[in-house]
GUKOLVO-126091 format. One line per 10 residues: number of its first residue (from 1); for each residue z, x, y of C-alpha. Coordinates in steps of 0.02 Angstrom, whole numbers. Each point is the difference from the previous one (the first is absolute). Layout:
<nodes>
NUM> Z:X:Y  ...
</nodes>
This chain:
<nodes>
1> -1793:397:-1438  95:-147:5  55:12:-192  21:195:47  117:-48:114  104:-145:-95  16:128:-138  89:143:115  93:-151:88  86:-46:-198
11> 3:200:-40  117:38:159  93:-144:4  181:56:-30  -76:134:153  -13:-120:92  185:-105:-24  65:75:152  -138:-9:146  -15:-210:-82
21> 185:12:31  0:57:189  -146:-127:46  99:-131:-82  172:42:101  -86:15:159  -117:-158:-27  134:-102:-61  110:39:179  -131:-27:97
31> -47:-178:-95  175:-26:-13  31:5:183  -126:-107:45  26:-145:-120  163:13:76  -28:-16:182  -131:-157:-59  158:-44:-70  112:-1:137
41> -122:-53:111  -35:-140:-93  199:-54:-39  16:-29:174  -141:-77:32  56:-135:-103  164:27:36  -14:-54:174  -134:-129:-38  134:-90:-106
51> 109:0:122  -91:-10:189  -2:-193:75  -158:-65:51  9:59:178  111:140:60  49:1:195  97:161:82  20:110:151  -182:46:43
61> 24:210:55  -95:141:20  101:111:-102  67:-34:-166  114:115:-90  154:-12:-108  118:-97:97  175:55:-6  108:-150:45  15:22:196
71> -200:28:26  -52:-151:-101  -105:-124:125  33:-171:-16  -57:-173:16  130:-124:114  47:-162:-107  -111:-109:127  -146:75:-86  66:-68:-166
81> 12:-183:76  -178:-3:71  -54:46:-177  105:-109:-90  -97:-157:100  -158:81:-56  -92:-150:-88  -73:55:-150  166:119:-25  103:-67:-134
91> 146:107:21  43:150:115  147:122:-22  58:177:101  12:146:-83  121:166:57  -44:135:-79  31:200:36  54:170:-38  172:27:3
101> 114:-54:-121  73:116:-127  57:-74:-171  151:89:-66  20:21:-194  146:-14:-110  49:195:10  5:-16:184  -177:101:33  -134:-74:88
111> -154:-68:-119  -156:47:35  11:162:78  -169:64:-13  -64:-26:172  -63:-182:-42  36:-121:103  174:-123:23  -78:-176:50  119:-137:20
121> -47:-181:25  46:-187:19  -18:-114:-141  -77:-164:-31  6:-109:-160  -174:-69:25  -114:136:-121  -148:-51:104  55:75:160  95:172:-83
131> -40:139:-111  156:-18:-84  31:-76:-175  174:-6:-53  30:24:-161  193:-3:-25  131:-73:114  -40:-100:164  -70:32:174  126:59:147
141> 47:-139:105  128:60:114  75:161:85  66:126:-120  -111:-35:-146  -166:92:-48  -127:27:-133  -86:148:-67  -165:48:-91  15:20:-191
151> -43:159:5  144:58:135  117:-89:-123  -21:70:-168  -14:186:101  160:-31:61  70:-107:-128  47:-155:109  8:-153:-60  13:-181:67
161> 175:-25:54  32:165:37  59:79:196  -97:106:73  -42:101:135  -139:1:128  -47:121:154  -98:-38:120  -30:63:173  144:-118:58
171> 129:26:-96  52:15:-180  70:-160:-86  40:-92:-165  -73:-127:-74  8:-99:-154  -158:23:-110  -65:-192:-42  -153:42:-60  -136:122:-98
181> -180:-17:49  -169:61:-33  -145:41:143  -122:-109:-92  -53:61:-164  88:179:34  173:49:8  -16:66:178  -141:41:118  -56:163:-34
191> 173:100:-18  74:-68:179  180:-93:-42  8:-211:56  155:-54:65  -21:-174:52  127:-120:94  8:-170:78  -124:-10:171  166:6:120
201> 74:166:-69  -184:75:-13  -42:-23:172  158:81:39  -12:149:-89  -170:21:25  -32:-71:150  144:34:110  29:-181:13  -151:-61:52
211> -48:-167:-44  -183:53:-60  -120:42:-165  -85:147:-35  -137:-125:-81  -40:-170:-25  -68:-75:-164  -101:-162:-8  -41:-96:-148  -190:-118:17
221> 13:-154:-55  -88:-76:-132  -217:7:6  43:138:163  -78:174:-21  100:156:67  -133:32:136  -12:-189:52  211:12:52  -2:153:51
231> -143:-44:134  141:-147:44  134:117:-3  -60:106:142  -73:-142:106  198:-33:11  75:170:20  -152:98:80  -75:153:-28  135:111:52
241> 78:-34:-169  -80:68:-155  -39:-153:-115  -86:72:-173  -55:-110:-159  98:48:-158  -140:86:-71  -15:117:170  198:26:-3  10:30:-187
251> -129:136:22  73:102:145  173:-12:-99  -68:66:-155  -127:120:79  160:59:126  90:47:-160  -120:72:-116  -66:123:156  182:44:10
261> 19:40:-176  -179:87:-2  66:171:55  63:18:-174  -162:-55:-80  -96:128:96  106:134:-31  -3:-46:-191  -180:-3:5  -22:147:84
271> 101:121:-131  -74:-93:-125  -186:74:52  99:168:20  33:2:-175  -185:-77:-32  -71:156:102  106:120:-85  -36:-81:-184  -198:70:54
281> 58:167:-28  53:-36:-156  -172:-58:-47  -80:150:96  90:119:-130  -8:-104:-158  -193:-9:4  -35:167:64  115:62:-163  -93:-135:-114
291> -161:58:52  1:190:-2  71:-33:-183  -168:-84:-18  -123:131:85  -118:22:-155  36:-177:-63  -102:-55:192  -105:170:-21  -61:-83:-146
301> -61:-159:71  -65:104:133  -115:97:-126  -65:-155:-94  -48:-85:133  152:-74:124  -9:2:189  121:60:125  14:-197:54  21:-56:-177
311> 139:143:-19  74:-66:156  2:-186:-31  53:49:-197  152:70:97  32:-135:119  -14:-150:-146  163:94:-84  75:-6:158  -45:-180:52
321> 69:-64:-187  146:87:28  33:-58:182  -47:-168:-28  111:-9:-138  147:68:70  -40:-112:162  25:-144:-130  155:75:-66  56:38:168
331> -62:-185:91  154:-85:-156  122:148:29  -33:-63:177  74:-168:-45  164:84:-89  -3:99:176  16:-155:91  144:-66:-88  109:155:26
341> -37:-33:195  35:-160:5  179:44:-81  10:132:110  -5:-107:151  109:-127:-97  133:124:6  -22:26:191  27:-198:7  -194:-62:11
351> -21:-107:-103  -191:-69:-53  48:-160:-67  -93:-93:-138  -174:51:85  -111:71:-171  -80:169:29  -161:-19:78  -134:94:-97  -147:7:109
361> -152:65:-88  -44:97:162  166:91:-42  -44:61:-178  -181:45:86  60:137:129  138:67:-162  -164:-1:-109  -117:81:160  130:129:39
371> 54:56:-169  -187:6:-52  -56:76:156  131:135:23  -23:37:-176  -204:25:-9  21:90:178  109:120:-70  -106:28:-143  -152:39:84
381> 38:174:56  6:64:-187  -143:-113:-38  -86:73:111  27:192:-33  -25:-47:-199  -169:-66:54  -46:175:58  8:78:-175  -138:86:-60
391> -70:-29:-175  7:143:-41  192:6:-1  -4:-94:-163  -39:180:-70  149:96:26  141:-23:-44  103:49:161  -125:-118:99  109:-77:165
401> -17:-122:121  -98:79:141  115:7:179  -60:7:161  88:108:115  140:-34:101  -53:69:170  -81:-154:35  153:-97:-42  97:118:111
411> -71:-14:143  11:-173:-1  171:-7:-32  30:139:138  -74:-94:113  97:-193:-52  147:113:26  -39:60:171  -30:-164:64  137:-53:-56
421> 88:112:52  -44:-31:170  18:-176:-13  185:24:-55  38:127:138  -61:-101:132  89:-160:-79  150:73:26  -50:52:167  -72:-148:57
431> 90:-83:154  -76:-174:-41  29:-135:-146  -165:104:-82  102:118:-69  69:-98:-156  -166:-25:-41  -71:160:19  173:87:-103  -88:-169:-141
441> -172:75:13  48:187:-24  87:-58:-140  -127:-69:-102  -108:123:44  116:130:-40  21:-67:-170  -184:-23:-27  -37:182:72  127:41:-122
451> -47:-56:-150  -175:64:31  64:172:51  128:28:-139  -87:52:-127  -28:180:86  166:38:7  33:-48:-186  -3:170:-73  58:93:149
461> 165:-117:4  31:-43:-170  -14:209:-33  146:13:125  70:-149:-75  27:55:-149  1:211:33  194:16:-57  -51:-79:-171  -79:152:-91
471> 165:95:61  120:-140:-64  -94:-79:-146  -92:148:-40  -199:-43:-94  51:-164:-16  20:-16:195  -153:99:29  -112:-120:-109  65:-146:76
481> -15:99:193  -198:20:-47  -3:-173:-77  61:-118:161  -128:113:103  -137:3:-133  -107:-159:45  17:-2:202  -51:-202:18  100:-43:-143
491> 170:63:69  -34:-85:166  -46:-157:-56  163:17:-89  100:69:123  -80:-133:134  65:-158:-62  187:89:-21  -47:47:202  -31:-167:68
501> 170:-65:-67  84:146:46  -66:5:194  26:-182:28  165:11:-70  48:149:128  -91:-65:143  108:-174:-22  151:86:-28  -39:136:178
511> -26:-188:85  171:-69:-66  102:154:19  -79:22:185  62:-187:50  153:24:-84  44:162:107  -89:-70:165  120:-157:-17  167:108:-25
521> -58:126:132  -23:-186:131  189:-32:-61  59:187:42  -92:16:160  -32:-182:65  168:-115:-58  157:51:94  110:-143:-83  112:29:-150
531> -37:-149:-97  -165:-126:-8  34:-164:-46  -147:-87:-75  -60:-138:-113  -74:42:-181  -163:-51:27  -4:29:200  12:-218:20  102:-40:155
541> 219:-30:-25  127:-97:114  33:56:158  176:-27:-26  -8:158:-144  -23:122:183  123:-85:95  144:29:-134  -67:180:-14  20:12:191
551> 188:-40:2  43:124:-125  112:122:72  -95:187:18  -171:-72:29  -68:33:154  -156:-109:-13  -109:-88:-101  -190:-10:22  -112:-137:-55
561> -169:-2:-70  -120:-115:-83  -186:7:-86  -120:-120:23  -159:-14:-66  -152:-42:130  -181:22:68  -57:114:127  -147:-36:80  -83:179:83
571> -100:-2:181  -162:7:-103  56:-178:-94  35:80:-166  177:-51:-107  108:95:-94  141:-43:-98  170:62:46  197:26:-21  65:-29:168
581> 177:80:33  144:-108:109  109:118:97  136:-32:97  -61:144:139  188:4:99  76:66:-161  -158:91:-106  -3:166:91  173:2:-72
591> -48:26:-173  -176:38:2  -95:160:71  -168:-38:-5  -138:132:82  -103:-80:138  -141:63:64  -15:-142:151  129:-98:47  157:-54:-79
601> 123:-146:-63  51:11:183  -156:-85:31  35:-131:-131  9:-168:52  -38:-172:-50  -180:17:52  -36:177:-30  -21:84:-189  13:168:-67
611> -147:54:-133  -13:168:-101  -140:122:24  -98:-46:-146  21:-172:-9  -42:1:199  -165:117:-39  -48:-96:-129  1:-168:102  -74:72:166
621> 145:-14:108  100:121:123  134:-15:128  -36:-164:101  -109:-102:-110  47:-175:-48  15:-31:-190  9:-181:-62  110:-14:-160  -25:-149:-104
631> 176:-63:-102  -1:-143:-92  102:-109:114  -134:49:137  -68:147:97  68:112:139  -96:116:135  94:156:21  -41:165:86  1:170:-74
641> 125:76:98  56:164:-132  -96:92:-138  139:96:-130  -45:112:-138  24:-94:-184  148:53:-109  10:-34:-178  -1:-192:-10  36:-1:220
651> -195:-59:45  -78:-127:95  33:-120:111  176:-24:76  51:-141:120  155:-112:69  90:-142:-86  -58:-87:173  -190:54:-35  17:-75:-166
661> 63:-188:44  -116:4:135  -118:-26:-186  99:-107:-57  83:116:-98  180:-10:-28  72:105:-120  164:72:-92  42:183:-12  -93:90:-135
671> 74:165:46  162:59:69  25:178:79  216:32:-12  20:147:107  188:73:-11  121:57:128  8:192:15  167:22:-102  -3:-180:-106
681> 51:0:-177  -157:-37:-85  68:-24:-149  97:-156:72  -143:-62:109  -94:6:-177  130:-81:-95  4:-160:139  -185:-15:-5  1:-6:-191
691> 139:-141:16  -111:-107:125  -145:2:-121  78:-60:-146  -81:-175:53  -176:60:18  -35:93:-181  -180:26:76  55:118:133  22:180:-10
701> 89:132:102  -35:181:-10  40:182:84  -149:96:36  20:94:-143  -1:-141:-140  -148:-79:110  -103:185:-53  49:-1:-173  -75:-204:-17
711> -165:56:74  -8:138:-126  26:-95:-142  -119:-138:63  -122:151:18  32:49:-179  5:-186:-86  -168:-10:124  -68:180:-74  61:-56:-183
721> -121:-175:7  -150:105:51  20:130:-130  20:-156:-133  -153:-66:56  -90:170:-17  74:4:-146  -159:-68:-115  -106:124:78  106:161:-33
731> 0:-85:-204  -176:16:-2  -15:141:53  112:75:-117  -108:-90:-136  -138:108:73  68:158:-24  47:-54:-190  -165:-69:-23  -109:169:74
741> 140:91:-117  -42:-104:-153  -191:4:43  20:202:20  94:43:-159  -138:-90:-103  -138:80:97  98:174:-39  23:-46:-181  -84:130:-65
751> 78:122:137  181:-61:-48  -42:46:-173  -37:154:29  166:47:82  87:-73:-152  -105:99:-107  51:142:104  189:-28:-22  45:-115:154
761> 129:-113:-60  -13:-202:35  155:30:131  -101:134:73  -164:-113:-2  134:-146:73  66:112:128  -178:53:59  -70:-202:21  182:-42:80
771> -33:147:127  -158:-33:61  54:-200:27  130:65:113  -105:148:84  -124:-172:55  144:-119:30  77:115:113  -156:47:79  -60:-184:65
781> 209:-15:37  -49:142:118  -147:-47:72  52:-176:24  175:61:92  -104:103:144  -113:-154:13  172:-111:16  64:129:111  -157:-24:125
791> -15:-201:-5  179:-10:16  21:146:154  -150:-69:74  47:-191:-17  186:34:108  -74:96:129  -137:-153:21  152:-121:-15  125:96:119
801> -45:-125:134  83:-123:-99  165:63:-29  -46:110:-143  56:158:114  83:103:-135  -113:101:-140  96:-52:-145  -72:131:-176  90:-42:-149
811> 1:172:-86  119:-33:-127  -113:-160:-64  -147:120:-1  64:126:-109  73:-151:-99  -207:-38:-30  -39:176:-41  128:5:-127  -54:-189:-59
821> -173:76:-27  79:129:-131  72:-133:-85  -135:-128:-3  -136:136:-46  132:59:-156  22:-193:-48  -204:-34:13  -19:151:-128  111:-77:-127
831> -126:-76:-92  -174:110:45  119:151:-45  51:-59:-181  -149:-59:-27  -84:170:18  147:93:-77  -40:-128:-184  -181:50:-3  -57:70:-163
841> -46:162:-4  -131:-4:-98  -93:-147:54  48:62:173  -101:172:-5  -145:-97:-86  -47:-121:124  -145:-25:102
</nodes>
């Protein structure tokens, strides 16, 4: 059986090009993606290993985020004495380091724009107690000079000697650029810009003057292990300071980054075993096809002796072979795949260094285990229906596969499709955090339910699909009507895979066009100020920016605002992480109409706090409880004196400037709120504010409606990524539909030739094959846009609690799909439909 079978693997090979083809795209993504987040994780591993002193000391806190400059803890310069007479430290030295400082480049635009972060620091010339390695020019000594990270510098094509400009939450300035350095072995760390300056100015920009570190590095000496100083590190300062080994501190960097930069390894990983799951349905059709062209070829084993479990394990070798060997293909396509990441995150500024790929052989494994296994598990279904010929069949000529019915199959589906349909309904219901995950449930169940039930409504749909054909096409239309709806579980295999593309792409794009809406509905109905001033990337700006604004003649007022990022621990002890909002509440009422549903900002104060319904529901609390938030500076005990319905991006908590230093939090303005006088020239008041922000090329001012249209296009650049990334799925399944084609014209040879013979001409036979591809295409485009249309719906209405408040249906994208379907199912029958228009006659009526 085993020869049996390695003789139909060689016989059907070129049958097989395309299903090898969609295991190896899908196994080399998934491969690909984790080699590179081994990678990554590995780069700064050693990264930070290079680079980390032998014992780190800094702020010990029970919340660590970001830190914008302004909520960075510190460490007083008394701290760096004690260490310094440490005796078994050889050398000591402070470090300031924060978020905060924007580098701008030679065309005047800031660098590094893509929400990573703006660290500046101080710098020393002793390599063991910096990251920093200079490689051109020298190290800022004094005010007014700076240097930058390599990578910073060739984006904005500075050089050493060059004047540039800097922003930071102070001010903006000018410096002379002295030097060009790298973050160890990388150009940068992981895409955030380095601006670093002598320890004086630092502290001063970063610091607000304070004569502090955010760290302190110490260096062993000689015959001293890390853990042996840092035990004689914290006798000195005590354990209310944080006092970690290199090793320990090198790890928490690296793992700090790499979880950061995870969210984009999951979410490759995840459409890469999309496009593995819809590659099965590929190898669902191209079996079933292979073996009913071989029903008295497995008849005949039957009669001469075969058993059903020799017929099915015949079946499954072929498949094994050929997933095993498109797992191979795929596990080296994987390494190609890798590659094109890393360059793609190169161009987004993260760099990985000299650090080799790391080619674990327990990365190969899962390619080889989930190629193979996907492959033999889609297989098994035809193996197991061609085990149920009878030997008999070998007989007759018209001998076929035999087919259980589909009631069975129904039902199931029916009943997958119920279910889920509750569990999406009462997702969206759902007054709790449960309802996201019931809206995730329903979904998979709805696409499981789906693909199980589909197959019933094959003919049925595909007949009303394609009724207008015989009217505008004529026979040709006709045969290719009864052709799409002839084989029931062939068509919805087909049309399946084109489904699951096709409803993930709609759902995504109900999701995006839903926030988009909900956030410009929060700007018509919540912001009562004509223009928002507001940094890029939502750091903090200098104060100084809002008093200008405020003496600018027609402006009645000028709210503040600021986000922070903290910890809120819930009465039951559980965190969360949060945005906090700072609100000026004397002047926010002005510009902002937020609905309340307990209190108000008139009960704001600098010991009170204002929470949204959801967020408040989800952490337990109501009117009068005490919430602790944790900042990084320190914590603050606040009661919950308001609870607000969320708008757009208006959600969670809010509290005072005075709330906020009573953290230790001091921060700049990160939003400004310009509200006009009732007849004021807008057009002047505009004009002024564009003239005071010439000096800080980082911040942005806006009307209300230019704020709308940058949340749409963020929405569609947002939409356009996830559609890219769906992308490999929606190939393969367009190989599917060229492969069942290409598989059905040779198992209708001899029906093909018959037409000809008949006086159907090859455009006519080309017409008929192109017809049916789009009758199917347009069928799973179908399916899978009421299927969008219900994750999507359902998804909002279970997200409304957090700002997503307007149903946002993109109608004009959906009937973009349907017609995309018409297209992609004419392009699929390119090649099927010449292939069956060049058949020979002749040979074509004669086959078997």
């Amino acid at each position: 059986m085993f020869r049996a079978a390695w003789r139909s693997l060689k016989s059907h090979t070129l049958r097989l090009v395309l299903s090898t083809l969609a295991i190896v795209l899908s196994v080399g993504f998934v491969v690909g993606t984790l080699i590179f987040s081994a990678t990554l994780e590995r780069t700064f591993t050693d990264l930070f290993a290079q680079t980390t002193a032998d014992v780190v000391v800094s702020p010990d806190t029970e919340f660590t985020g970001q830190g914008f400059a302004g909520e960075v803890p510190t460490l007083p310069t008394s701290t760096l004495d004690a260490i310094q007479d440490v005796p078994d430290a050889a050398k000591a030295g402070g470090t300031v380091f924060a978020d905060g400082v924007a580098i701008i480049g030679g065309d005047g635009e800031p660098i590094g724009q893509n929400g990573a972060p703006q660290f500046g620091s101080n710098w020393t010339d002793d390599e063991e107690l910096t990251p920093f390695r200079l490689i051109d020019g020298v190290g800022p000594t004094s005010n007014g000079e700076v240097a930058i990270d390599s990578v910073s510098a060739e984006t904005g094509e500075l050089a050493v000697g060059d004047t540039i400009q800097l922003v930071s939450p102070t001010g903006s300035m000018d410096a002379e650029l002295v030097g060009i350095f790298r973050f160890g072995t990388s150009g940068n760390l992981a895409g955030a810009t380095i601006a670093a300056f002598d320890t004086t100015t630092a502290q001063d920009i970063l610091l607000d003057g304070q004569e502090a570190y955010t760290s302190i590095d110490v260096v062993a000496a000689d015959g001293v292990t890390q853990q042996e100083l840092a035990d004689q590190v914290t006798s000195v300062v005590g354990n209310d300071i944080k006092v970690q080994t290199g090793e320990e501190a090198a790890d928490e960097a690296a793992t700090q980054i790499t979880d950061a930069l995870g969210f984009f390894n999951n979410l490759l990983t995840a459409f890469a075993l999309v496009s593995l799951f819809v590659g099965a349905f590929l190898i669902v059709n191209t079996f079933s096809m292979l073996i009913s062209q071989r029903t008295q070829e497995l008849a005949l084993l039957r009669a001469v002796g075969a058993t059903r479990g020799q017929i099915v394990r015949s079946v499954i070798t072929e498949s094994a072979i050929v997933g095993l060997v498109a797992s191979v293909i795929g596990c080296l396509f994987g390494i190609v795949m890798t590659m094109l990441l890393t360059a793609f995150f190169g161009a987004l500024g993260i760099e990985m260094g000299d650090t080799p790929l790391v080619l674990s052989p327990s990365t190969f494994l899962i390619g080889l285990i989930l190629g193979t296994g996907v492959t033999v598990l889609a297989a098994w279904f035809p193996a197991r229906r061609a085990s149920k010929i009878p030997p008999v069949a070998a007989l007759r000529d018209d001998a076929t596969i035999p087919t259980s019915s589909l009631r069975r199959r129904g039902i199931i589906g029916a009943v997958l499709l119920v279910l889920a349909a509750w569990a999406l309904v009462s997702g969206a219901s759902s007054a709790d955090g449960g309802g996201f995950a019931l809206v995730g449930l329903g979904t998979l169940g709805a696409l499981i339910g789906a693909i199980i039930f589909i197959p019933l409504l094959a003919k049925p749909v595909t007949r009303t699909i394609g009724a207008p054909l015989p009217r505008v096409f004529g026979t040709v239309g006709r045969l290719a009507m009864d052709n799409s709806a002839r084989q029931p579980r062939r068509s919805a295999a087909t049309a399946s895979a084109v489904m699951v593309g096709i409803a993930l792409v709609t759902g995504f794009a109900i999701i995006t066009t839903s926030a988009s809406k909900s956030v410009n509905a929060a700007v018509d109905e919540v912001v009562g100020a004509e223009f928002l001033i507001s940094n890029n990337n939502q750091r903090p700006f200098p104060t100084t920016i809002g008093d200008e604004v405020e003496q600018i003649d027609g402006v009645e007022l000028v709210s503040r605002s600021g986000l922070l990022q903290a910890e809120a621990v819930h009465p039951d002890g559980e965190t969360s992480f949060q945005f906090p909002t700072i609100v000026d509440p004397d002047t926010i009422t002005e510009v902002l109409t937020l609905k309340f549903s307990a209190g108000g900002f008139d009960d704001l104060t600098d010991t009170t706090t204002m929470v949204d319904e959801k967020t408040a529901e989800l952490a337990g609390l109501d009117i009068g409880d005490s919430v602790t938030l944790r900042f990084s500076g320190g914590s603050v005990d606040l009661e919950v004196a308001g609870l607000y319905q969320a708008e757009g991006f208006w959600s969670g908590f809010v509290l005072t400037d005075g709330a906020a230093a009573d953290a230790g939090v001091s921060i700049g303005d990160a939003f400004l709120y310009v509200k006009a006088e009732p007849d004021a020239d807008l057009d002047q008041i505009r004009s002024e504010i564009d003239a005071i922000l010439e000096d800080y090329p980082t911040v942005n001012v806006q009307t209300q409606q230019e704020l709308k249209e940058q949340i749409e296009d963020q929405a569609a650049a947002l939409l356009a990524i996830l559609v890219a990334l769906l992308g490999l799925a929606i190939f393969i399944a367009v190989l599917g539909i060229i492969n069942t084609l290409l598989l059905s014209v040779l198992e209708r040879t001899r029906e093909i030739g018959m037409l000809r013979a008949v006086g159907t001409s090859r455009r006519q036979v080309r017409g008929m094959v192109t017809l049916e591809s789009i009758v199917l295409a347009v069928f799973g485009a179908c399916a899978g846009v009421l299927l969008g249309l219900a994750f999507g719906i359902t998804l909002q209405k279970a997200l409304s609690g957090f700002g997503f408040t307007v149903l946002g249906i993109p109608w004009v994208l959906v009937l973009i799909l349907l017609v995309v379907a018409v297209i992609v199912g004419a392009l699929a029958a390119l090649w099927p439909a010449r292939r069956a228009a060049r058949l020979d006659v002749l040979r074509a009526i004669t086959t078997e």
